[in-house]
C-alpha positions, 0 to 999 in steps of 0.5 A, spaced: 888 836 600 889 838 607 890 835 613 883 834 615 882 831 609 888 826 608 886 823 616 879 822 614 882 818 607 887 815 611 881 812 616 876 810 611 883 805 608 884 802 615 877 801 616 876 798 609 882 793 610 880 791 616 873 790 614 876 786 608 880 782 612 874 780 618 869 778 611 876 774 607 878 770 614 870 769 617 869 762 618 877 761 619 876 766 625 870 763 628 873 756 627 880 758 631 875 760 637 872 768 635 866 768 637 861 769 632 857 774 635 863 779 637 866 778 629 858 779 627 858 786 632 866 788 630 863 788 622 857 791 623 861 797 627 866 797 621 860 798 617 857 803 619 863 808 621 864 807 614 858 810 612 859 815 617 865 818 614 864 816 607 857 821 608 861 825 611 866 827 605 861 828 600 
């Protein structure tokens, strides 16, 4: 495995573990004062970097 290609995994697990822990904490997020809508933004962008890198490998 190369470089590019340990960089590439090692994001797609930060991206997945933080999009894990946003979707697990949601409503205690919002209830400790997150705004909804920068919470919804936030997970919408891990998803879609998701995607992104996740074509990118194939």
């Amino acid at each position: 495995m190369t470089d590019d290609e340990e960089a590439l995994k090692a994001r797609v697990e930060e991206l997945m573990a933080d999009l894990n822990y946003y979707l697990l904490n949601y409503r205690r997020l919002i209830a400790n004062g997150f705004r909804k809508k920068v919470l919804d933004a936030e997970i919408e962008f891990l998803r879609r970097e998701l995607d992104r890198l996740t074509n990118k490998r194939q």
